[in-house]
mmCIF file of the N, C-alpha and C atoms, coordinates in Angstrom:
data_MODEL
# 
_entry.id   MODEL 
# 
loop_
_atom_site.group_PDB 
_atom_site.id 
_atom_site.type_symbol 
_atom_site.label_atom_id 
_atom_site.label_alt_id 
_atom_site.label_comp_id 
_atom_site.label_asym_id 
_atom_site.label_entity_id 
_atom_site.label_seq_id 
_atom_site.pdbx_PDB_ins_code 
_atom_site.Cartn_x 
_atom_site.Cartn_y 
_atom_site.Cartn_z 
_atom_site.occupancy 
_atom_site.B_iso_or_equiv 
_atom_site.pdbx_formal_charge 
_atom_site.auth_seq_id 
_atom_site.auth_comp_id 
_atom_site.auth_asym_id 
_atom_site.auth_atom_id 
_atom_site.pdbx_PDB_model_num 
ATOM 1   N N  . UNK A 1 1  ? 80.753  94.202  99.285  1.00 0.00 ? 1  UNK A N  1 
ATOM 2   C CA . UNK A 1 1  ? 81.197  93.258  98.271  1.00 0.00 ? 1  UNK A CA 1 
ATOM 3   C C  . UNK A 1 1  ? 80.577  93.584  96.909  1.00 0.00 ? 1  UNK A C  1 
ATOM 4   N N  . UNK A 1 2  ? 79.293  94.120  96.998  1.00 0.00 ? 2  UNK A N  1 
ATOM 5   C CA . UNK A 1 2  ? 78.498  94.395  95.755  1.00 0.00 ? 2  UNK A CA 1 
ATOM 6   C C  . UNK A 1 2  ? 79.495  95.460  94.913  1.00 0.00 ? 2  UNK A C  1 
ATOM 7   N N  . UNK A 1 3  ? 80.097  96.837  95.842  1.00 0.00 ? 3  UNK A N  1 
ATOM 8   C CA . UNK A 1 3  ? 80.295  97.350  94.799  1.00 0.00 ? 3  UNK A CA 1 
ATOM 9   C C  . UNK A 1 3  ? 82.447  96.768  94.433  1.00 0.00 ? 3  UNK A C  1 
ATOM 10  N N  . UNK A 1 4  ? 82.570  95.707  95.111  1.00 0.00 ? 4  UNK A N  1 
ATOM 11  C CA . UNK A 1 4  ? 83.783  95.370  94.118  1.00 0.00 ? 4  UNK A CA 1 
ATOM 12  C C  . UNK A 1 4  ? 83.441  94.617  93.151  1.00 0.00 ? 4  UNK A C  1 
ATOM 13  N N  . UNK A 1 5  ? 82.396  94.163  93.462  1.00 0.00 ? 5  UNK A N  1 
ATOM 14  C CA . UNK A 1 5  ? 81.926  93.039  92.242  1.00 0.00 ? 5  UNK A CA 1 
ATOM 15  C C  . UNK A 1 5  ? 81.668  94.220  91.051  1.00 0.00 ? 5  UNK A C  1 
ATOM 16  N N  . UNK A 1 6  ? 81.096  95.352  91.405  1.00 0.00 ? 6  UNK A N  1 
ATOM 17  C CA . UNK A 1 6  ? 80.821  96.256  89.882  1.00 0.00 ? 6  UNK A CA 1 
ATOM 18  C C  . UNK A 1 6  ? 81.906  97.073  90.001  1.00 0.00 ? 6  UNK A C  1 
ATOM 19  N N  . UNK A 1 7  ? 82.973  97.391  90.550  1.00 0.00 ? 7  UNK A N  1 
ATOM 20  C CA . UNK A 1 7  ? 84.222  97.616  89.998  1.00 0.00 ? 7  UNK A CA 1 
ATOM 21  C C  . UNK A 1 7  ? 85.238  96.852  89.298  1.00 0.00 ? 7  UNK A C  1 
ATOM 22  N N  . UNK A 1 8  ? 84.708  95.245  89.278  1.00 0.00 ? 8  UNK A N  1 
ATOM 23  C CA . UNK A 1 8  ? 85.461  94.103  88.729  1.00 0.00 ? 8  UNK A CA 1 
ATOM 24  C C  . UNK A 1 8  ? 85.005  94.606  87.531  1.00 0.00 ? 8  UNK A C  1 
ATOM 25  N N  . UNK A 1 9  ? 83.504  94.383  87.043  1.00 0.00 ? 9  UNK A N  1 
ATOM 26  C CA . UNK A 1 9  ? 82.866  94.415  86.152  1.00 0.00 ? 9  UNK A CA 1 
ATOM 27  C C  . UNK A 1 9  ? 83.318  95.296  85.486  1.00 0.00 ? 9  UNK A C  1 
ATOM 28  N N  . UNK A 1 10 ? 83.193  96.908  85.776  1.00 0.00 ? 10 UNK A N  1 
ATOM 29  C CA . UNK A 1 10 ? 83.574  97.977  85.034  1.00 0.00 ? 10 UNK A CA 1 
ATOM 30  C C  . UNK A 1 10 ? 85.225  98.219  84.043  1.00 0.00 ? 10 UNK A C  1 
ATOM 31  N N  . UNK A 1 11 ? 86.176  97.442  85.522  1.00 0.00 ? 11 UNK A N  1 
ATOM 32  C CA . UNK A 1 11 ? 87.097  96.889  84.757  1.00 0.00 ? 11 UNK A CA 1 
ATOM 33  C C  . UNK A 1 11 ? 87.331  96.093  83.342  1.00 0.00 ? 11 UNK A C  1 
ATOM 34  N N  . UNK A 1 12 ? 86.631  94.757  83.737  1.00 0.00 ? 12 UNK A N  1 
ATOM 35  C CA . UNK A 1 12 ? 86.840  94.102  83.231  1.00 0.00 ? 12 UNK A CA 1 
ATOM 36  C C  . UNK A 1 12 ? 86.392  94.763  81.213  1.00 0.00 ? 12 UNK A C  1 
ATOM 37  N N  . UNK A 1 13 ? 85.354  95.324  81.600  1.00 0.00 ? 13 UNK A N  1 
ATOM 38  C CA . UNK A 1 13 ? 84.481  95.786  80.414  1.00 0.00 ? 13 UNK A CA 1 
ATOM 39  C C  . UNK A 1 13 ? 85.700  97.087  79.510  1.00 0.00 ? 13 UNK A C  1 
ATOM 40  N N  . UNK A 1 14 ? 86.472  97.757  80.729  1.00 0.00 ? 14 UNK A N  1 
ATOM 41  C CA . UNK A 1 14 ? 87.446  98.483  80.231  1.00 0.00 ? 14 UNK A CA 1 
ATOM 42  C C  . UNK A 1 14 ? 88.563  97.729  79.616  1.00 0.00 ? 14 UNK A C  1 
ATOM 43  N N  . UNK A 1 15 ? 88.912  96.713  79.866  1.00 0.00 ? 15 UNK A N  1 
ATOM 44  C CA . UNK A 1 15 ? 90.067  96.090  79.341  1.00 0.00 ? 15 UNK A CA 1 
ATOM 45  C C  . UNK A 1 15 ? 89.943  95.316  77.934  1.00 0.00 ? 15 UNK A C  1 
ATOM 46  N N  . UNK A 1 16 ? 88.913  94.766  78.120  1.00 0.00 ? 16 UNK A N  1 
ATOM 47  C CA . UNK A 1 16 ? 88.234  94.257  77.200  1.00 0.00 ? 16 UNK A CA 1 
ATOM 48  C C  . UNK A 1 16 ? 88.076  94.713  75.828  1.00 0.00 ? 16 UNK A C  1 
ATOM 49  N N  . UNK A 1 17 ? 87.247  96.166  76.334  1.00 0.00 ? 17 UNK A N  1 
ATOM 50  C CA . UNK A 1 17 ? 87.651  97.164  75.277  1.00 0.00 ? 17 UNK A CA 1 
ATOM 51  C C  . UNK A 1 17 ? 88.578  97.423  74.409  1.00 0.00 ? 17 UNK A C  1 
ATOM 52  N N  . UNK A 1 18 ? 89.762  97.662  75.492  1.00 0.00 ? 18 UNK A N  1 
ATOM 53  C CA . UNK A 1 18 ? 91.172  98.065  74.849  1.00 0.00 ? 18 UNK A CA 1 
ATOM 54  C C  . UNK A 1 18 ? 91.980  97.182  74.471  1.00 0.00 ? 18 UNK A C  1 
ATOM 55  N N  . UNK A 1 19 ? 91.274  95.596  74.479  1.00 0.00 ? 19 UNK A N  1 
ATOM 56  C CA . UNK A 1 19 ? 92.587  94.656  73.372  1.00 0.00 ? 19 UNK A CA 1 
ATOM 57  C C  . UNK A 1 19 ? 92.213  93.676  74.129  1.00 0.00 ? 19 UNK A C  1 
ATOM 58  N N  . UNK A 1 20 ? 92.271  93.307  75.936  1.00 0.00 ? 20 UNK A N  1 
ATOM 59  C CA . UNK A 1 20 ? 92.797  92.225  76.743  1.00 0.00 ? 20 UNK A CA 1 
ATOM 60  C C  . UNK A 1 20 ? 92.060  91.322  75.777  1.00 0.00 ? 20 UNK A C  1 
ATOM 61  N N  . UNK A 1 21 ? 92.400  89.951  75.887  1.00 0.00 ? 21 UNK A N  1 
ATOM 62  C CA . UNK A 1 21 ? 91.397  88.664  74.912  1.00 0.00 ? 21 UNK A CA 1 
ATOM 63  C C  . UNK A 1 21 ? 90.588  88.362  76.397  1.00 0.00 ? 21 UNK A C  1 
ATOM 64  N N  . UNK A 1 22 ? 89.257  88.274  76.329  1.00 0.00 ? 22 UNK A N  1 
ATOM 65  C CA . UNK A 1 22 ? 88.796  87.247  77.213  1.00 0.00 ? 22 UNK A CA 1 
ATOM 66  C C  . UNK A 1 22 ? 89.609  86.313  77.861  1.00 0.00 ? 22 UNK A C  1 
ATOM 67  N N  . UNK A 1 23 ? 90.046  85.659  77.177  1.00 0.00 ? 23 UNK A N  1 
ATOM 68  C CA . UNK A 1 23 ? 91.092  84.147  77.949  1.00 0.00 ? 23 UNK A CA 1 
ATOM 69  C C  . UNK A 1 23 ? 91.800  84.961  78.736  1.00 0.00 ? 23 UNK A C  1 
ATOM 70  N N  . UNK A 1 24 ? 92.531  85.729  78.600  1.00 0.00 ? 24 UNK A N  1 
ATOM 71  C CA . UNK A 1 24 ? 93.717  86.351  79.537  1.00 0.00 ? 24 UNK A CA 1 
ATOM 72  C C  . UNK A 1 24 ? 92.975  86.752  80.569  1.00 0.00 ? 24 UNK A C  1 
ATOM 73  N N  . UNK A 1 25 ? 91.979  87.639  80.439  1.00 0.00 ? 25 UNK A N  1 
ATOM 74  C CA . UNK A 1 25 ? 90.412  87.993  81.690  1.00 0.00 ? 25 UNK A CA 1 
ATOM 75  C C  . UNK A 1 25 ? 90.845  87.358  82.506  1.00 0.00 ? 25 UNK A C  1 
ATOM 76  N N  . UNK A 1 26 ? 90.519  85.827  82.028  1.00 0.00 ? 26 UNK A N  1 
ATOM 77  C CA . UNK A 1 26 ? 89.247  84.799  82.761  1.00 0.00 ? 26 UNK A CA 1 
ATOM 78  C C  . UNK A 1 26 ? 90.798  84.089  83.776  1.00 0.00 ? 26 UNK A C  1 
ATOM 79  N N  . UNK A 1 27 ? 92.085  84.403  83.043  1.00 0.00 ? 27 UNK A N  1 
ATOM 80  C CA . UNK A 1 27 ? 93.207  83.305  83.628  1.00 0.00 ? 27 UNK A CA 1 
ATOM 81  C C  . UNK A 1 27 ? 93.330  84.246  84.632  1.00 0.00 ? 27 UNK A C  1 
ATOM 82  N N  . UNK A 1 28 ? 93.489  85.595  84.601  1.00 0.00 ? 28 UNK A N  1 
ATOM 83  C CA . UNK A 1 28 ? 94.152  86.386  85.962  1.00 0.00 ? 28 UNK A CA 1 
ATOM 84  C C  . UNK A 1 28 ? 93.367  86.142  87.453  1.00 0.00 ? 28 UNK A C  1 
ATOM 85  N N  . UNK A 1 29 ? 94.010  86.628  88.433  1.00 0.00 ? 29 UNK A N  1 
ATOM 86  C CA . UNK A 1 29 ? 93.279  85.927  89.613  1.00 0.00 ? 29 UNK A CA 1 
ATOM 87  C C  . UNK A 1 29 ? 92.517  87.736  89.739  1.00 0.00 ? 29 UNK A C  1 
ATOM 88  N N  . UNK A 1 30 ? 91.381  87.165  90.039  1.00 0.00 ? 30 UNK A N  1 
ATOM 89  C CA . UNK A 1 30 ? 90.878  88.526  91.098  1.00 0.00 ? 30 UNK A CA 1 
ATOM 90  C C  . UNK A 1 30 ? 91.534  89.643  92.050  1.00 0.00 ? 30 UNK A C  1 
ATOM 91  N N  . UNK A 1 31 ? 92.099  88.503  92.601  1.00 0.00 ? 31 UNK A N  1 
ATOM 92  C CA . UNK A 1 31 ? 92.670  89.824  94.083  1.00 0.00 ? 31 UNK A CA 1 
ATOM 93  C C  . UNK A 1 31 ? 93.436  90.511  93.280  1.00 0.00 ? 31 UNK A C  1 
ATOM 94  N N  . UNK A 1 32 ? 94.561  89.847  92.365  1.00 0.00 ? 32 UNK A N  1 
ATOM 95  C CA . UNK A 1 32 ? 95.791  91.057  91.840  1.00 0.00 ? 32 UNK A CA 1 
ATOM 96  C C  . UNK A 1 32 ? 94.629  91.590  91.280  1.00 0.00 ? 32 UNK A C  1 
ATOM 97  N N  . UNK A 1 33 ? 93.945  91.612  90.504  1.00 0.00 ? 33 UNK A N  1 
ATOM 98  C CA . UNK A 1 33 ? 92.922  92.456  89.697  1.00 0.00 ? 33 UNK A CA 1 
ATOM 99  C C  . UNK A 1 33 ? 92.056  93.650  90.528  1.00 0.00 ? 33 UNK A C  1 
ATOM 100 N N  . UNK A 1 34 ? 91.955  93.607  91.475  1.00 0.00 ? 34 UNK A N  1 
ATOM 101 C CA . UNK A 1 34 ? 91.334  94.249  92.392  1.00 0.00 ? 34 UNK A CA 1 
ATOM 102 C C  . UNK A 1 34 ? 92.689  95.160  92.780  1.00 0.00 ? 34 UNK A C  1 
ATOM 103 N N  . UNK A 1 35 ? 93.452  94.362  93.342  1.00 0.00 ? 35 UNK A N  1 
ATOM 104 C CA . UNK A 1 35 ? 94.869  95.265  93.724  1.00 0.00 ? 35 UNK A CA 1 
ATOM 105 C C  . UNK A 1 35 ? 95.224  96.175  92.771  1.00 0.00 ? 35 UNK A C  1 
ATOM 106 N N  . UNK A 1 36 ? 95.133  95.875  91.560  1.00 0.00 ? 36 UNK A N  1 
ATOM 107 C CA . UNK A 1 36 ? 95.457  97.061  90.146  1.00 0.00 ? 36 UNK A CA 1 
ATOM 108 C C  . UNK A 1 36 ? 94.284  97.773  90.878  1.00 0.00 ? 36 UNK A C  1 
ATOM 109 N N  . UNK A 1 37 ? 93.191  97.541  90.754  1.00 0.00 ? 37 UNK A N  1 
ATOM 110 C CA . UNK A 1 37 ? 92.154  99.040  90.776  1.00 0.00 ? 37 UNK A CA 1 
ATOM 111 C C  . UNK A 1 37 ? 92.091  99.415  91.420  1.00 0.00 ? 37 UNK A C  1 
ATOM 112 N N  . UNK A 1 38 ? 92.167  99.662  92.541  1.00 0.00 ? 38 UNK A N  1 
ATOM 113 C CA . UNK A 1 38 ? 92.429  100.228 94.004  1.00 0.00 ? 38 UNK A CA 1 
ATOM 114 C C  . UNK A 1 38 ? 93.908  100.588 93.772  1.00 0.00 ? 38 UNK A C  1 
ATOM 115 N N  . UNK A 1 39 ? 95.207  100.542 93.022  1.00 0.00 ? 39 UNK A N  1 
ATOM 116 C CA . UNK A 1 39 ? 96.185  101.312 93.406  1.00 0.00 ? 39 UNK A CA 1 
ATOM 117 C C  . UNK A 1 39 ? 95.996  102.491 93.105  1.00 0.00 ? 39 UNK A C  1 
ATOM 118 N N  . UNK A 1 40 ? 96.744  103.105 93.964  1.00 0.00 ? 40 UNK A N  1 
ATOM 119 C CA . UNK A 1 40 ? 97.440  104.542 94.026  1.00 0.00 ? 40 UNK A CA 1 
ATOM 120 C C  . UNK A 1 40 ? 98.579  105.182 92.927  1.00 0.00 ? 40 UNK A C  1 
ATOM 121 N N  . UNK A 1 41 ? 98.370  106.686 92.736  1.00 0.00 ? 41 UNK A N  1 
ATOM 122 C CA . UNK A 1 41 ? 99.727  106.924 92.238  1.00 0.00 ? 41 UNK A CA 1 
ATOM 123 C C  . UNK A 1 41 ? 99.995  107.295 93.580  1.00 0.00 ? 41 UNK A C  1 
ATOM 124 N N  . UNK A 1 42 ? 101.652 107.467 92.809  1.00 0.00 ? 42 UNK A N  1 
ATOM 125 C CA . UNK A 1 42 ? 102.828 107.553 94.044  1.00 0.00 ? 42 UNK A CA 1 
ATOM 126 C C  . UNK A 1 42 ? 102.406 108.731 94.724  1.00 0.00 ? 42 UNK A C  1 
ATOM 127 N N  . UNK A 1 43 ? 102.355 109.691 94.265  1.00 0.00 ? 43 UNK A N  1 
ATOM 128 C CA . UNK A 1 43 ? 101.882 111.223 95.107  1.00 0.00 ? 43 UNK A CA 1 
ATOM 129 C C  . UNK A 1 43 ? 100.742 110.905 96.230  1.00 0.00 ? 43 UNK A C  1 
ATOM 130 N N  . UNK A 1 44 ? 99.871  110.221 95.624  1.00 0.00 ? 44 UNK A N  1 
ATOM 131 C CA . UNK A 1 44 ? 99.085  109.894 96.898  1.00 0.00 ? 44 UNK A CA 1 
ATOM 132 C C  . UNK A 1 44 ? 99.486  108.992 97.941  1.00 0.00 ? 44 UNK A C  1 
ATOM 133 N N  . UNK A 1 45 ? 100.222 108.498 97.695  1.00 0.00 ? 45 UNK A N  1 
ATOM 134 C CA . UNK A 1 45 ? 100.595 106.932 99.135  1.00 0.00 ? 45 UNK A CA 1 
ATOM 135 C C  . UNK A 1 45 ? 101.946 108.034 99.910  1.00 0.00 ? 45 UNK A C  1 
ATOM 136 N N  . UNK A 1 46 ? 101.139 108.743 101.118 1.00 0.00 ? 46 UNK A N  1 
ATOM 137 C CA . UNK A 1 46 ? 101.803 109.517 102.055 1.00 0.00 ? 46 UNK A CA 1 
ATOM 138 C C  . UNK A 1 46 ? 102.459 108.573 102.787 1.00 0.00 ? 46 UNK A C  1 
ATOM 139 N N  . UNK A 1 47 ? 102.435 107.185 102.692 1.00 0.00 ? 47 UNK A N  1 
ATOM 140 C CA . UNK A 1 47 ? 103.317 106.373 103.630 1.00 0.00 ? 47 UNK A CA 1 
ATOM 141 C C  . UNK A 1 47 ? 104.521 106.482 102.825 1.00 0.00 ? 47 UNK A C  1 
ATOM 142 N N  . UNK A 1 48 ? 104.848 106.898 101.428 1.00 0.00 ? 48 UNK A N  1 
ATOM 143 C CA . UNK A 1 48 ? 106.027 106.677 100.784 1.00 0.00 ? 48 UNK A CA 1 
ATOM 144 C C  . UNK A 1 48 ? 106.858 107.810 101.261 1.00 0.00 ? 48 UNK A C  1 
ATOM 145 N N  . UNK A 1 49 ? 107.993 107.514 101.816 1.00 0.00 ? 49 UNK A N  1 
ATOM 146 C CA . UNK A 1 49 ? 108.769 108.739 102.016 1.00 0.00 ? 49 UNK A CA 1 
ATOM 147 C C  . UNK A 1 49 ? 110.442 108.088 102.110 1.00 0.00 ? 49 UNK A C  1 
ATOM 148 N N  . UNK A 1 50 ? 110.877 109.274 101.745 1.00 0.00 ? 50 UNK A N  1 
ATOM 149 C CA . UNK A 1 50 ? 111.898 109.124 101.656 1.00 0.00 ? 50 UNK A CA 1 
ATOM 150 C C  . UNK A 1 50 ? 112.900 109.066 102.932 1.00 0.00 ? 50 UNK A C  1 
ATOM 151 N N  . UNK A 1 51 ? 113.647 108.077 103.132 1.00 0.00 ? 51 UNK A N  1 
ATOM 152 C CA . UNK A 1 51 ? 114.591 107.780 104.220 1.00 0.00 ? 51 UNK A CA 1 
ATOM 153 C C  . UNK A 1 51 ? 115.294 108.914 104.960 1.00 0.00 ? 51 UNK A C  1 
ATOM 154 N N  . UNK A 1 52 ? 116.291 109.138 103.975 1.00 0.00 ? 52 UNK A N  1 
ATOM 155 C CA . UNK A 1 52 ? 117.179 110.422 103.997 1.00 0.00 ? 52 UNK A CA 1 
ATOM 156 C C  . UNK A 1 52 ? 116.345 112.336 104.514 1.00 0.00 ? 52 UNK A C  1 
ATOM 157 N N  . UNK A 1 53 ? 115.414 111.812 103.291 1.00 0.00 ? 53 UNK A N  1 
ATOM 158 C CA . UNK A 1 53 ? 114.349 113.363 103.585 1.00 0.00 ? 53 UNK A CA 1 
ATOM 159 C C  . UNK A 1 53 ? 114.006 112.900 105.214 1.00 0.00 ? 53 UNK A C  1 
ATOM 160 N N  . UNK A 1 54 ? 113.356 112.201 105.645 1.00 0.00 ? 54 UNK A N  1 
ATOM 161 C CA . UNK A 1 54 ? 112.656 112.042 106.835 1.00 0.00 ? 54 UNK A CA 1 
ATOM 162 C C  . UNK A 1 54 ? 113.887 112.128 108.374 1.00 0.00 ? 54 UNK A C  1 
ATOM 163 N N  . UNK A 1 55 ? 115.334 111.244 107.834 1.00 0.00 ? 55 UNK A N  1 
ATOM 164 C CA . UNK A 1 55 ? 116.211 111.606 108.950 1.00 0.00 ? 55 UNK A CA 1 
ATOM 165 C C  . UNK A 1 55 ? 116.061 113.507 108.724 1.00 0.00 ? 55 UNK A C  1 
ATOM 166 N N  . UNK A 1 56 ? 116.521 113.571 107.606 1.00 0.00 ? 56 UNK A N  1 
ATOM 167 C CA . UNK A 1 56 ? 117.427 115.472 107.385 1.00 0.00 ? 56 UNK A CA 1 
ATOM 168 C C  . UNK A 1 56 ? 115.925 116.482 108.388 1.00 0.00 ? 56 UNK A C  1 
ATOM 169 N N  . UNK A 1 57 ? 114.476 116.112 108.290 1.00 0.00 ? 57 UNK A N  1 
ATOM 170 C CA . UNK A 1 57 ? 113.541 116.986 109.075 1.00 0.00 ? 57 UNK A CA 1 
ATOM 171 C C  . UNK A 1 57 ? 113.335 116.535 110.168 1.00 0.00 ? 57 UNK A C  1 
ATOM 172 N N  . UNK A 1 58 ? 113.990 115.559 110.291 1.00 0.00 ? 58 UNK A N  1 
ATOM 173 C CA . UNK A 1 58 ? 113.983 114.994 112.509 1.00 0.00 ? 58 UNK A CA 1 
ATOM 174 C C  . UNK A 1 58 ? 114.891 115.586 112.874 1.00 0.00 ? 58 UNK A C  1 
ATOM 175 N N  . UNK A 1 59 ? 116.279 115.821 112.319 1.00 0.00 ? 59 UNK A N  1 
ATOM 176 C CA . UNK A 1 59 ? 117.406 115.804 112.901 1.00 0.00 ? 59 UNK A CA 1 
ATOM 177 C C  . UNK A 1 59 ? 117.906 117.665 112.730 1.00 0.00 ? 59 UNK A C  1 
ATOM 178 N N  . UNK A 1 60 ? 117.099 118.205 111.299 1.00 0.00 ? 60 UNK A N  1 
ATOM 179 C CA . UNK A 1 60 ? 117.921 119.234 110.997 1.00 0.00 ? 60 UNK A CA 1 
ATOM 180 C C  . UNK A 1 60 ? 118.597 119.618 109.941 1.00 0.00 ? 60 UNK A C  1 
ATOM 181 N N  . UNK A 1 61 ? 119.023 118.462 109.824 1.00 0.00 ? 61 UNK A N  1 
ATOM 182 C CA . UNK A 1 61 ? 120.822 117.839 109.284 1.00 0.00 ? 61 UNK A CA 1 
ATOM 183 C C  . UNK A 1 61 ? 120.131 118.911 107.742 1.00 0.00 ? 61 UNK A C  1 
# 
């Protein structure tokens, strides 16, 4: 928990930086805030695949 609490922090200190107002900070909820920093780009999330691609290398096709 310690280090999401200093990845909140580090965030927060980044946004802050770049324009966010405090008030807007303080209104957002945590979890989505956490959910932003922990996402992925698309290249990395190997669960993303494509439908079509995935039948055409089972099947052949």
């Amino acid at each position: 928990m310690k280090n999401q609490q200093e990845d909140f922090n580090l965030l927060a200190k980044q946004l802050l930086t770049e324009g966010l107002s405090p008030k807007d900070f303080d209104d957002s909820s945590f979890f989505n805030m956490m959910a932003a920093l922990n996402a992925r780009k698309k290249e990395d999330r190997a669960e993303l695949v494509d439908p079509l691609d995935a039948i055409n290398q089972t099947y052949g096709l």
